[in-house]
SELUM-546783 format. One record per atom (N, C-alpha, C): residue in three letters; x, y, z. Coordinates in steps of 0.05 Angstrom, whole numbers, padded with zeros to 5 digits, always signed. Example, Ala and Ser with C-alpha at 12.3 -4.5 7.8 and 13.67 -1.06 7.14 Angstrom:
2
ALA+00264-00114+00156
ALA+00246-00090+00156
ALA+00264-00066+00156
SER+00257-00045+00142
SER+00273-00021+00143
SER+00258+00001+00157
This chain:
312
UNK+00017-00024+00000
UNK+00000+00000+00000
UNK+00018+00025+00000
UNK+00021+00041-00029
UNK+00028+00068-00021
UNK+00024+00090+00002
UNK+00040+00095+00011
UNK+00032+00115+00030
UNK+00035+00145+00017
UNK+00022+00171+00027
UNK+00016+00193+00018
UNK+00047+00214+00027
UNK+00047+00237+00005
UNK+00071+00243+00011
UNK+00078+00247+00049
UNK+00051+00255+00062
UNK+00052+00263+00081
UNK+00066+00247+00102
UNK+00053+00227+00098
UNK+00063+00196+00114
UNK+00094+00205+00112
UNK+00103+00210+00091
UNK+00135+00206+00092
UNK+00155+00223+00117
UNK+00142+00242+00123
UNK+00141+00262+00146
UNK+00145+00241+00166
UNK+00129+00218+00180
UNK+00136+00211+00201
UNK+00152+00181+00188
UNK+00150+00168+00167
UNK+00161+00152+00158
UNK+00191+00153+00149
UNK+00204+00181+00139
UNK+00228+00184+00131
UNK+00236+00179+00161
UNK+00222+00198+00195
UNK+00250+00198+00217
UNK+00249+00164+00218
UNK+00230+00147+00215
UNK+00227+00123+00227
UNK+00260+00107+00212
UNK+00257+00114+00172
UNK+00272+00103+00152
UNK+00300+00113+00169
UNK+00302+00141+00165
UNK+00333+00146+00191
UNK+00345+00129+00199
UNK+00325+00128+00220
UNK+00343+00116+00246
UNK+00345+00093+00241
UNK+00327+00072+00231
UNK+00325+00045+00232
UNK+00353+00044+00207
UNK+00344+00059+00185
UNK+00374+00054+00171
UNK+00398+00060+00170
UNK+00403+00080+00198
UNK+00424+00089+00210
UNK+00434+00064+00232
UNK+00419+00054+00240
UNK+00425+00030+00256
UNK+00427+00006+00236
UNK+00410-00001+00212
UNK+00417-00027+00203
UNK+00444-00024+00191
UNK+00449-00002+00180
UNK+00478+00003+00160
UNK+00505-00011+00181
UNK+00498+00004+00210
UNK+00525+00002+00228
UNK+00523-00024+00233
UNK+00497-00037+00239
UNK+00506-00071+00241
UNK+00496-00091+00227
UNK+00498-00075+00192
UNK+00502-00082+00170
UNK+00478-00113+00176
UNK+00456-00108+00181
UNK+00431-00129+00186
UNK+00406-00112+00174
UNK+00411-00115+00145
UNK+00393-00093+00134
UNK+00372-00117+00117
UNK+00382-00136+00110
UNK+00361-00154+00105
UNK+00333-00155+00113
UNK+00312-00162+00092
UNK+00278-00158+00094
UNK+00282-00180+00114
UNK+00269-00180+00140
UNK+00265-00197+00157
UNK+00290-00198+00183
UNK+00301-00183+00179
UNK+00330-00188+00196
UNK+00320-00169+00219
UNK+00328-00182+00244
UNK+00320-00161+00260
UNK+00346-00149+00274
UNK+00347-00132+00304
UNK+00371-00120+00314
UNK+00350-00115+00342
UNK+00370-00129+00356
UNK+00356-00125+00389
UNK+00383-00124+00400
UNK+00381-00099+00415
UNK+00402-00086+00426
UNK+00400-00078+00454
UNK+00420-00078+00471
UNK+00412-00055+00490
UNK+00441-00028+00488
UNK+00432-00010+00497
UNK+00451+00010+00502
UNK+00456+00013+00532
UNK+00484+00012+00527
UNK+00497-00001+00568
UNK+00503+00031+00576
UNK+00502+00048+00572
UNK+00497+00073+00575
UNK+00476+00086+00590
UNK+00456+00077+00578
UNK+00426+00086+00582
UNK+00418+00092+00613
UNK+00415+00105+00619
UNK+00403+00112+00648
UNK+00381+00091+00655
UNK+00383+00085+00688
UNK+00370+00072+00698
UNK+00337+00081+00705
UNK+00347+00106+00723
UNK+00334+00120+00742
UNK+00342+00155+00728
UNK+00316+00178+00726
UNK+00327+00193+00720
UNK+00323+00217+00744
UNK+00346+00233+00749
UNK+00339+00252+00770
UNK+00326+00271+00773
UNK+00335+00292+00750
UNK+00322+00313+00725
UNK+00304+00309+00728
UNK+00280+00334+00723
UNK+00251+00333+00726
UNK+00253+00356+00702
UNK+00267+00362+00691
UNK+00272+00392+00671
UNK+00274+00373+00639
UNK+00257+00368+00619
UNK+00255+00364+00604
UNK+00260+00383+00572
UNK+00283+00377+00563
UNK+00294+00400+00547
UNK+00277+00384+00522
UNK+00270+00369+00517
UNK+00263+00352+00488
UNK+00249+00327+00492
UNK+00227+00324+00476
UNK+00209+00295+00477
UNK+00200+00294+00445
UNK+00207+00275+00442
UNK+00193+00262+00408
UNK+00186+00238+00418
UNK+00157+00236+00405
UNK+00143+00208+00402
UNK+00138+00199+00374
UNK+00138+00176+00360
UNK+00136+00169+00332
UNK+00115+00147+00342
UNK+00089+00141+00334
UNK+00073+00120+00330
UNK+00064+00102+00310
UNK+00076+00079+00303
UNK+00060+00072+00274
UNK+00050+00051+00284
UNK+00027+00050+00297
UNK+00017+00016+00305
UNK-00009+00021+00307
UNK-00022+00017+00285
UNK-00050+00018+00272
UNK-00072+00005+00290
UNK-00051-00020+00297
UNK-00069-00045+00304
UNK-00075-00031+00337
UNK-00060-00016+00343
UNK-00057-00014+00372
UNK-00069+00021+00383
UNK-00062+00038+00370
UNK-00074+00055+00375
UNK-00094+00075+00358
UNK-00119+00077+00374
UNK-00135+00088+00354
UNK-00147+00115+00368
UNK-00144+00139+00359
UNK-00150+00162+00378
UNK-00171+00175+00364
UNK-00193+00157+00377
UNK-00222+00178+00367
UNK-00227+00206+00368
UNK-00229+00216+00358
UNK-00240+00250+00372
UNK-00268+00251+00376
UNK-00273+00259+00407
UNK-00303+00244+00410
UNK-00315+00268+00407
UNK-00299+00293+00397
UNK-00319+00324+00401
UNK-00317+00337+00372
UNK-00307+00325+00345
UNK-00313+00327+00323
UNK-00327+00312+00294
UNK-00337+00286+00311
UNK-00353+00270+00296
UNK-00338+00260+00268
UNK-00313+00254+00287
UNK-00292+00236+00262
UNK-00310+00211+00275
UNK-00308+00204+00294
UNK-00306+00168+00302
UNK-00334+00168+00290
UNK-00354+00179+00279
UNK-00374+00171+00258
UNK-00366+00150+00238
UNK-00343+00165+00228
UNK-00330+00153+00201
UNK-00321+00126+00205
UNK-00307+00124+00223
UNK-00292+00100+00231
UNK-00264+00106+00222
UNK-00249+00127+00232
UNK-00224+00131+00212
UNK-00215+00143+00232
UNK-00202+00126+00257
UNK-00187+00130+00282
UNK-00158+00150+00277
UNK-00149+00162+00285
UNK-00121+00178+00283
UNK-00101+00158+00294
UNK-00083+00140+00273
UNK-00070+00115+00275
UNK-00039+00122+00277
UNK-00023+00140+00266
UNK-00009+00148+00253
UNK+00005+00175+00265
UNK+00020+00186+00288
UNK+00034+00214+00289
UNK+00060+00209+00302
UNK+00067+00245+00297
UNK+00098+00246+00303
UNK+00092+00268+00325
UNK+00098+00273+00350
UNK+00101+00293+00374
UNK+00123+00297+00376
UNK+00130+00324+00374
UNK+00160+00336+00380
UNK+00157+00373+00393
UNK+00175+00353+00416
UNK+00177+00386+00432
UNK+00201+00401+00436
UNK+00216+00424+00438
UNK+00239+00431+00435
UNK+00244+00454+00464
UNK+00251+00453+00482
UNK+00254+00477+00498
UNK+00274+00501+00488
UNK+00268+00516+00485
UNK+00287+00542+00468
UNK+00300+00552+00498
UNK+00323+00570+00489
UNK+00340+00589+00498
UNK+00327+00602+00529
UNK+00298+00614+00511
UNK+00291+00636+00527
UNK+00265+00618+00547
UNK+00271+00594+00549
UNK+00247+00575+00560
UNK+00220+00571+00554
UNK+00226+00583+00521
UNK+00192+00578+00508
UNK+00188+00544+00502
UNK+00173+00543+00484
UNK+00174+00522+00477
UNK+00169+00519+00448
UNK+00174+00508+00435
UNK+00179+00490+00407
UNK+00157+00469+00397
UNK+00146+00471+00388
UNK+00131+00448+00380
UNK+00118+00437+00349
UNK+00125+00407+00350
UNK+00107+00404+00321
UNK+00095+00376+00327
UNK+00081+00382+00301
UNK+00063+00349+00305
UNK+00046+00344+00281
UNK+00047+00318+00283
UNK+00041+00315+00258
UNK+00020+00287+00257
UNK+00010+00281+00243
UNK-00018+00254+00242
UNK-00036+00254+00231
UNK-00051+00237+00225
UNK-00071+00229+00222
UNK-00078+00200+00215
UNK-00104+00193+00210
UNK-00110+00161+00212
UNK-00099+00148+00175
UNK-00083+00123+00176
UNK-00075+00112+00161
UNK-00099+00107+00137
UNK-00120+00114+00139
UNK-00132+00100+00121
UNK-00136+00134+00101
UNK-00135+00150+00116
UNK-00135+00178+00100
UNK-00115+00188+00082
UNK-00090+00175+00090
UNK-00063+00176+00086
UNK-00055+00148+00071
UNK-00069+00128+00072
UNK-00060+00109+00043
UNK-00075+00124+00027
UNK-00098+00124+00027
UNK-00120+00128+00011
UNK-00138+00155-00005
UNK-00149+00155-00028
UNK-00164+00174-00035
UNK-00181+00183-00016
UNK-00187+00182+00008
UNK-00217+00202+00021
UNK-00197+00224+00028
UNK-00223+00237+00042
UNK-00216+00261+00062
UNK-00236+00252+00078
UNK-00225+00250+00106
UNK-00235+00244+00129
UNK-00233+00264+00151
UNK-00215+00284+00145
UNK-00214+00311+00166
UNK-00186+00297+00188
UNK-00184+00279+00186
UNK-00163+00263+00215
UNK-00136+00280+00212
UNK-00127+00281+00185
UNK-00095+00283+00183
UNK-00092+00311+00187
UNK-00067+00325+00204
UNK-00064+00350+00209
UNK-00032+00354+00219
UNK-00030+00382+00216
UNK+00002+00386+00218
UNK-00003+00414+00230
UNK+00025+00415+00251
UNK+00019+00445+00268
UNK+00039+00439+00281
UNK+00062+00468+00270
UNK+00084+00485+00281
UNK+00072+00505+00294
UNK+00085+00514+00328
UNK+00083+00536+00336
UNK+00100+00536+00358
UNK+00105+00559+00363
UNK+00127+00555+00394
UNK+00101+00577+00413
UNK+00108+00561+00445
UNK+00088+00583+00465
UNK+00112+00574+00489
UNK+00095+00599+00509
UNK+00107+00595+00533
UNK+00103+00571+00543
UNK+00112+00562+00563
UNK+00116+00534+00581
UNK+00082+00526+00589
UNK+00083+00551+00615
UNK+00055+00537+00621
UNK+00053+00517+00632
UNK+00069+00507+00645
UNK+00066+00482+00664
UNK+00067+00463+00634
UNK+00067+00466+00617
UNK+00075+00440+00597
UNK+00096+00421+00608
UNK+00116+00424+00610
UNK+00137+00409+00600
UNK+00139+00388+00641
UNK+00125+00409+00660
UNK+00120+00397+00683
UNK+00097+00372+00677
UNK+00067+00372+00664
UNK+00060+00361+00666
UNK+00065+00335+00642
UNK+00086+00339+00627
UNK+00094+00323+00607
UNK+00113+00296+00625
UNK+00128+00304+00647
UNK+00144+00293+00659
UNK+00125+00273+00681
UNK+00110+00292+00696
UNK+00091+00274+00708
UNK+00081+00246+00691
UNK+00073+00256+00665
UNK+00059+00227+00649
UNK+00085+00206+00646
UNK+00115+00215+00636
UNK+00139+00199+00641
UNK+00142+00183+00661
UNK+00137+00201+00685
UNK+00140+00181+00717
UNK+00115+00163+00715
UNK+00086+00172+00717
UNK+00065+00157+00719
UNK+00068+00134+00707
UNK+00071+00135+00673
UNK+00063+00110+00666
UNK+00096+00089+00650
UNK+00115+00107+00665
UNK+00147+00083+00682
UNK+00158+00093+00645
UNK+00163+00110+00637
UNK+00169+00109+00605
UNK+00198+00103+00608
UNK+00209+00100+00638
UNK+00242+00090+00631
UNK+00248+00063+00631
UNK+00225+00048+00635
UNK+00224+00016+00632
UNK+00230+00015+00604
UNK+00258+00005+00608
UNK+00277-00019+00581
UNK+00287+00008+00563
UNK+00291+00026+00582
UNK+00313+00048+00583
UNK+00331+00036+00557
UNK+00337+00047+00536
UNK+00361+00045+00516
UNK+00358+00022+00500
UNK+00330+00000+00507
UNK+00332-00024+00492
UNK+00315-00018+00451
UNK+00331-00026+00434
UNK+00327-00030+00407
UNK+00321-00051+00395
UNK+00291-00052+00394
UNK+00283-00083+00384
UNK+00266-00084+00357
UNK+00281-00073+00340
UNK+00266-00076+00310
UNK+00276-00100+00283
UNK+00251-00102+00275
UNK+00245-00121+00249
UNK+00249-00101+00225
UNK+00270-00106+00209
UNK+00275-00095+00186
UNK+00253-00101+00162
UNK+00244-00091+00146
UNK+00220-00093+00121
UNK+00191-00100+00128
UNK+00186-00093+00160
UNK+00161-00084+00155
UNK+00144-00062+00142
UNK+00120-00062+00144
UNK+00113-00044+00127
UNK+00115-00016+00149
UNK+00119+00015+00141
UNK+00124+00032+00155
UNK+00095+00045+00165
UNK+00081+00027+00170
UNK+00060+00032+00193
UNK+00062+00021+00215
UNK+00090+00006+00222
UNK+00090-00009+00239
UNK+00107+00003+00256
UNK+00120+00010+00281
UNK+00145+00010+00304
UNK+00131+00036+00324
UNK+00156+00039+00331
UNK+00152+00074+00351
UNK+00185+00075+00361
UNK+00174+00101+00364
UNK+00199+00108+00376
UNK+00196+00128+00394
UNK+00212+00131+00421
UNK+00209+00149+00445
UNK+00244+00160+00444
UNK+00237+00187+00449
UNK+00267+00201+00455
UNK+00259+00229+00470
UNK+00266+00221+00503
UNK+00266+00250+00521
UNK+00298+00254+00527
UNK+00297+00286+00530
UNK+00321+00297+00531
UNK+00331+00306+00557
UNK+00337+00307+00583
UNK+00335+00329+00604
UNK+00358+00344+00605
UNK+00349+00372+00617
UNK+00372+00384+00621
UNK+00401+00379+00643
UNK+00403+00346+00649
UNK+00414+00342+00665
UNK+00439+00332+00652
UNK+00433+00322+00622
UNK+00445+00307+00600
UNK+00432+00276+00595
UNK+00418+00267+00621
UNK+00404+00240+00626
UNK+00380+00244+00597
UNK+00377+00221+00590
UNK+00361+00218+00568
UNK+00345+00191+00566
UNK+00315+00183+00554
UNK+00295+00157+00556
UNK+00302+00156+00513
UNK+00313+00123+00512
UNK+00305+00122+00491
UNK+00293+00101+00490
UNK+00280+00097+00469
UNK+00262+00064+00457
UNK+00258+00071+00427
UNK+00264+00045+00418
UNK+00260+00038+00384
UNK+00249+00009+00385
UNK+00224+00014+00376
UNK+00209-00023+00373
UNK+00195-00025+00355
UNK+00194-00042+00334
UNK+00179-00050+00317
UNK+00155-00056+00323
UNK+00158-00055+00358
UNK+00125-00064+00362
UNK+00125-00035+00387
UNK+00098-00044+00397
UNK+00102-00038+00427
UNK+00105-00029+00446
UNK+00117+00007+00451
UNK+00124+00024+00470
UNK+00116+00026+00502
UNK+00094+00042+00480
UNK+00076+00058+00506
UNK+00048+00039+00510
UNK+00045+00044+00526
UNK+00010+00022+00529
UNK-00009+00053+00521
UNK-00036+00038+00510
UNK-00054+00057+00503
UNK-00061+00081+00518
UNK-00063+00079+00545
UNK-00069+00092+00562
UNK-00047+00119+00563
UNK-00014+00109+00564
UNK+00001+00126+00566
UNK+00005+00143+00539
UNK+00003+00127+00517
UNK+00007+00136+00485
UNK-00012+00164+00492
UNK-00046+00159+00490
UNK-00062+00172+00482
UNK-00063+00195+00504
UNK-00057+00189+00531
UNK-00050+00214+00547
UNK-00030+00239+00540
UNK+00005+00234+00521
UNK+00016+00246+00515
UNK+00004+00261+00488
UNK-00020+00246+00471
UNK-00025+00251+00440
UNK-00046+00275+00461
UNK-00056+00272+00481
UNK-00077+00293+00488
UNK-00063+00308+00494
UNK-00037+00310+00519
UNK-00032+00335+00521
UNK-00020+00350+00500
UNK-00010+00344+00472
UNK+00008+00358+00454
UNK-00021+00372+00443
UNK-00046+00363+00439
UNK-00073+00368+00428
UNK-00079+00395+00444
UNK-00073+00389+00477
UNK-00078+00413+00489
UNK-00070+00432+00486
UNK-00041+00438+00474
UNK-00022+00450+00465
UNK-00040+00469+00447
UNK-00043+00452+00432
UNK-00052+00467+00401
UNK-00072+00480+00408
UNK-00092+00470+00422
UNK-00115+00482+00434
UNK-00114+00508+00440
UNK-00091+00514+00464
UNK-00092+00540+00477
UNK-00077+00555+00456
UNK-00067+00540+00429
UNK-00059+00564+00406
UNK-00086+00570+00396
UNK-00106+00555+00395
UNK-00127+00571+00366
UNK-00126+00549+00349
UNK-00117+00528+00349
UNK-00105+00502+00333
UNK-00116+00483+00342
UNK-00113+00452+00321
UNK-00130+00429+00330
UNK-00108+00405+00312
UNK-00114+00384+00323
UNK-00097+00355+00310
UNK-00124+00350+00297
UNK-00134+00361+00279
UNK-00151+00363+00256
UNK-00135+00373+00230
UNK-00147+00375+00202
UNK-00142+00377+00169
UNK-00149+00411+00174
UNK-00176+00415+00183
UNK-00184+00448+00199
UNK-00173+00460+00213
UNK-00157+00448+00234
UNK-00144+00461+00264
UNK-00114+00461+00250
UNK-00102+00451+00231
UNK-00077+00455+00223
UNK-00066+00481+00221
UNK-00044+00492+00223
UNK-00033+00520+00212
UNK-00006+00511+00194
UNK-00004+00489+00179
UNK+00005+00479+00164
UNK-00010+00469+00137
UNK-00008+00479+00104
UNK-00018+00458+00092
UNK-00018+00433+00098
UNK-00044+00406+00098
UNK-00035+00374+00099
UNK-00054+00369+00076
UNK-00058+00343+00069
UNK-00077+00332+00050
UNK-00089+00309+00062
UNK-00112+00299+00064
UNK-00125+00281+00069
UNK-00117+00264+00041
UNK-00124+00275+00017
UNK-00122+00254-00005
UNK-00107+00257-00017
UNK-00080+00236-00022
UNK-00053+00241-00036
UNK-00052+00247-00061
UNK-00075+00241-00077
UNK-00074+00249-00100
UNK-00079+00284-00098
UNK-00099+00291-00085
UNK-00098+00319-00079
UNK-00067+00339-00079
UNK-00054+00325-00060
UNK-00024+00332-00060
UNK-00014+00330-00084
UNK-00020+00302-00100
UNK+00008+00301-00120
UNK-00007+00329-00140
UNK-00028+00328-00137
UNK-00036+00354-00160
UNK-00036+00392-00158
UNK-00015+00385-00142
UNK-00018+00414-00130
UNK+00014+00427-00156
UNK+00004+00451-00163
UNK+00021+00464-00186
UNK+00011+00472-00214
UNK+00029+00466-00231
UNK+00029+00481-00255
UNK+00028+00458-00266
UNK+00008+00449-00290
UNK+00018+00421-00311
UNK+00008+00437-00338
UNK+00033+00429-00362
UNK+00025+00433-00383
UNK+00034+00419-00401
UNK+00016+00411-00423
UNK+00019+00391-00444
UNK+00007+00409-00474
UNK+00002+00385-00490
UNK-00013+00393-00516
UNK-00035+00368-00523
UNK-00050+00376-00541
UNK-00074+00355-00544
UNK-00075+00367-00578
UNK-00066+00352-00601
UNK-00069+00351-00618
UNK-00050+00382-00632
UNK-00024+00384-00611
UNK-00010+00408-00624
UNK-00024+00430-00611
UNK-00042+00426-00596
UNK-00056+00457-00583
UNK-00053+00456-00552
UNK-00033+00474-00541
UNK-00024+00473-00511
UNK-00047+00484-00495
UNK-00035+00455-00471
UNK-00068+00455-00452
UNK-00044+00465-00425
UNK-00057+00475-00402
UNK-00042+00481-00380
UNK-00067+00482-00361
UNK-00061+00464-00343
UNK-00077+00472-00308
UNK-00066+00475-00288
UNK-00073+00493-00271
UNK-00069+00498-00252
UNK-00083+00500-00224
UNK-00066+00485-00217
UNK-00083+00465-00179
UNK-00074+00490-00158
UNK-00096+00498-00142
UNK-00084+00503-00115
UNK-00107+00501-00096
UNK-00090+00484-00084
UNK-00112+00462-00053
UNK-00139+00451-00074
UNK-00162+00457-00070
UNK-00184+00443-00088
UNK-00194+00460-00105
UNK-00182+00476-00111
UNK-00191+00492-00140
UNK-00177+00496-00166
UNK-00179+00489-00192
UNK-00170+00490-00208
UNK-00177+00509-00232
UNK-00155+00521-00247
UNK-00154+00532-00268
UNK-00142+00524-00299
UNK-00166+00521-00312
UNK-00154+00501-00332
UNK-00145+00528-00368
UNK-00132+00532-00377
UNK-00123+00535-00401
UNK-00115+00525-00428
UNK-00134+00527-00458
UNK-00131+00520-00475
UNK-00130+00539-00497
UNK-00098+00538-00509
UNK-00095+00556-00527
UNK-00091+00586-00514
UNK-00077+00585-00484
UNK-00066+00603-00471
UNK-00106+00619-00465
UNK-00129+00608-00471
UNK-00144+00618-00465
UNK-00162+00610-00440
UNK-00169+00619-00411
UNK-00185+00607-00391
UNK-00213+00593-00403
UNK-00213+00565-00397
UNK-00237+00547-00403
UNK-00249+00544-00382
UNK-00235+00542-00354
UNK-00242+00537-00331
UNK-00234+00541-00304
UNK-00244+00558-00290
UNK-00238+00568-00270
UNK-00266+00559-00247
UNK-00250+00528-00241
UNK-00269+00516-00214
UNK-00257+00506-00191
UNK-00271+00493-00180
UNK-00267+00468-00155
UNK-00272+00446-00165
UNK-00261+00428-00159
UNK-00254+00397-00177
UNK-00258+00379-00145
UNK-00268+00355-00158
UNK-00264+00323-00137
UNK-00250+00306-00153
UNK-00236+00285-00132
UNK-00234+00266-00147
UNK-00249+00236-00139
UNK-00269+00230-00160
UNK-00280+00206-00149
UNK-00269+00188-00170
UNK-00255+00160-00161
UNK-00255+00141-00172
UNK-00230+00141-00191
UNK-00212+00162-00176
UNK-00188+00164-00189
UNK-00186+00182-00213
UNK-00215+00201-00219
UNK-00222+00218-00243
UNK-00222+00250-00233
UNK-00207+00269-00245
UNK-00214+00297-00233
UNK-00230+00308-00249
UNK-00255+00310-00236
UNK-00272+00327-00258
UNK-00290+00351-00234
UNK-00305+00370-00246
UNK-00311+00393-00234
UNK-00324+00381-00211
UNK-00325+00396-00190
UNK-00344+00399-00164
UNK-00369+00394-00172
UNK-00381+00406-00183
UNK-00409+00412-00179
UNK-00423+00398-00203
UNK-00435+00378-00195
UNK-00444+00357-00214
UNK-00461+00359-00211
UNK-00480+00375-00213
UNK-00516+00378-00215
UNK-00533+00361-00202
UNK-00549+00342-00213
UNK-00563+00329-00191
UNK-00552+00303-00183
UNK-00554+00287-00163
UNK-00539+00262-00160
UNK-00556+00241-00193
UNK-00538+00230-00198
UNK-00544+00204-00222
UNK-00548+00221-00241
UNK-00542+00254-00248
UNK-00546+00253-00276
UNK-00516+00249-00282
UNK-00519+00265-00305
UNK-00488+00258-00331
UNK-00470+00273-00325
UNK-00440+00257-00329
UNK-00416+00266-00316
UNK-00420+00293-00334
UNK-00423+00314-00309
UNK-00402+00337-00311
UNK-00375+00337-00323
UNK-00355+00346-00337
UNK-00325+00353-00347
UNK-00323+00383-00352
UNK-00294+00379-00349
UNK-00280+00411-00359
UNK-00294+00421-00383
UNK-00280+00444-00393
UNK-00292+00450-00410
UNK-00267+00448-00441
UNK-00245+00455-00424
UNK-00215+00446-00438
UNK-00201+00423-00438
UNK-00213+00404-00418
UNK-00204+00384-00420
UNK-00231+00368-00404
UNK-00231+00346-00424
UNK-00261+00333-00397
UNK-00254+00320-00383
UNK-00234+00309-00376
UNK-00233+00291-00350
UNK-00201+00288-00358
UNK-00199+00297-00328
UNK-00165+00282-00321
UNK-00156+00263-00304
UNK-00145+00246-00300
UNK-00129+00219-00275
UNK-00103+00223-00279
UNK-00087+00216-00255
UNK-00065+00213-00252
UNK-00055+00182-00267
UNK-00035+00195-00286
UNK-00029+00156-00301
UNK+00000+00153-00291
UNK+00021+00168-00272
UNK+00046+00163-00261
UNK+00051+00183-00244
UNK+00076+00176-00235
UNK+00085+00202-00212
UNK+00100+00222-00223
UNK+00091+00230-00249
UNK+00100+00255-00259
UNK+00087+00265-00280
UNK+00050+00241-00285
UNK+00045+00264-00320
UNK+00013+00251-00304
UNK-00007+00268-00319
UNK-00038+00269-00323
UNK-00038+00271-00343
UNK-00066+00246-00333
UNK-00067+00235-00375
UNK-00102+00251-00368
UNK-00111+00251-00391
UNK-00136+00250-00400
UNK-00149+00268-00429
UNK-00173+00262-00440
UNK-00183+00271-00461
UNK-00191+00301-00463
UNK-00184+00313-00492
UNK-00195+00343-00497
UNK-00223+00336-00502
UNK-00234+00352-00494
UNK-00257+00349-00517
UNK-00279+00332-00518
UNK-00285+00317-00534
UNK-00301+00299-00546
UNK-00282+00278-00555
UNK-00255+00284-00564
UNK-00232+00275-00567
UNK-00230+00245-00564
UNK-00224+00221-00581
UNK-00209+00202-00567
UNK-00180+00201-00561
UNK-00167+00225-00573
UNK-00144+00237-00572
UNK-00129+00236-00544
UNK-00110+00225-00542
UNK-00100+00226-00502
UNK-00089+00253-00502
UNK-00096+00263-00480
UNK-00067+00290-00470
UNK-00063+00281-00451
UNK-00032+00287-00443
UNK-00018+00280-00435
UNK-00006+00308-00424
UNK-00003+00312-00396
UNK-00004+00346-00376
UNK+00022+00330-00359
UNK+00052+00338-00360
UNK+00071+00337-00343
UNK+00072+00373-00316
UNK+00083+00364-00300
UNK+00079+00386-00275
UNK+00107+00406-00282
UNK+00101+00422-00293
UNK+00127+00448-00289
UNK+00144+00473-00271
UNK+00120+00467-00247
UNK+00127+00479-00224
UNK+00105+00466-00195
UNK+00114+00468-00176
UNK+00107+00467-00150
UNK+00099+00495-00137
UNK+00080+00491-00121
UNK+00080+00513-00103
UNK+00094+00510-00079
């Protein structure tokens, strides 16, 4: 199952580390695993001053974070999937990003509202105190420094924990399976939520102050594409769900587009079950690779063929 560019956000730190560790003990083989401990690792930590916490989650099977006050868990499309990262700055603010949403929004064509992304730095606020409390409560230094991953699973799978204190003492864990128990996971996913909260922000697609996409194709279509359809240059242009289409350097179409069924054609399709709606410069477009949109001018059996010439 493809994953969406977004996924790669918490899937590239996972690819990192795991292949920063398989390279050094050269156990990079599909199926090979690496269980380690680090004889280093603190036992007991003294520090109550938390300079840094990243959490990575990919365990579908294991954690599912309803939102019971936006009428996602209607859908059935649990928030499966995030990255929590906190940074203490200089002047004792705080740092923060985060990133998630539920795997099925993120393999897949829907929009479910789940997936969301949000940078902001704020003051402390008793954050980083009550971040430490949930560390002590639910024991996050049990198996302190131990590395127990399966190489070529699929990257919905592991976690990873890394706190920092200002003492130099540090909690790590890398598992293919396993970390945190639900209770402690979804307590930390709430307080980083609270976070956002007291910005104006939400671990929602809405509450983001970051572009995200629910539907990857949405993403791959974001920019400038231009081609020709019988020697006569066609050009569209995507930004978030509205498009502008050009034929013969002249506007044909200036709308909002869906994509159902892998087809981009206009928003606004008149009544349900009548006749497909299409552009007016081009009637229907799909993605045919990860670099060109195919589809027909016209009435046309003619293909065009639209490569991307800029990004936003």
């Amino acid at each position: 199952m493809m994953l969406g560019k977004f996924l790669g956000v918490l899937a590239g730190l996972a690819a990192v580390l795991w292949g920063a560790q398989a390279a050094e003990d050269g156990n990079v083989e599909c199926g090979g695993t690496d269980r380690h401990q680090d004889p280093h690792a603190p036992r007991t930590i003294v520090s109550r001053q938390i300079v840094s916490f990243e959490l990575t989650t990919f365990e579908p099977q294991e954690y599912h974070f309803l939102f019971t006050d936006n009428g996602l868990e209607e859908l059935g499309e649990p928030v499966t999937a995030t990255y929590l990262s906190l940074k203490r700055q200089a002047d004792g603010s705080l740092e923060i990003s985060a990133r998630g949403g539920s795997l099925e929004a993120m393999n897949q064509e829907v929009r479910d509202g789940s997936v969301f992304a949000v940078n902001f730095t704020t003051p402390d606020r008793g954050y980083t105190a009550r971040l430490q409390d949930l560390v002590t409560r639910f024991d996050m230094i049990r198996n302190n420094g131990l590395t127990d991953v399966t190489y070529g699973l699929p990257s919905g799978d592991g976690n990873i924990l890394r706190v920092d204190y200002d003492s130099g003492e540090y909690i790590f864990r890398h598992d293919s399976g396993r970390i945190l128990e639900y209770d402690a996971a979804f307590a930390v996913f709430d307080l980083f939520r609270s976070m956002a909260r007291d910005q104006g922000l939400d671990f929602t697609t809405r509450g983001s102050n970051v572009t995200v996409y629910d539907d990857a194709t949405e993403e791959f279509l974001q920019g400038i594409w231009e081609g020709k359809h019988l020697g006569v240059p066609c050009r569209a242009e995507f930004s978030g769900r509205h498009v502008r289409i050009y034929r013969s350097g002249r506007l044909t179409d200036d709308t909002d587009y869906v994509i159902r069924e892998g087809k981009i054609i206009p928003a606004d399709q008149g009544e349900p079950g009548g006749r497909l709606v299409t552009f007016q410069g081009v009637s229907v477009l799909w993605k045919k690779d990860e670099s060109t949109l195919k589809g027909y001018s016209g009435n046309r059996v003619s293909k065009l063929e639209m490569r991307r010439i800029s990004k936003p």
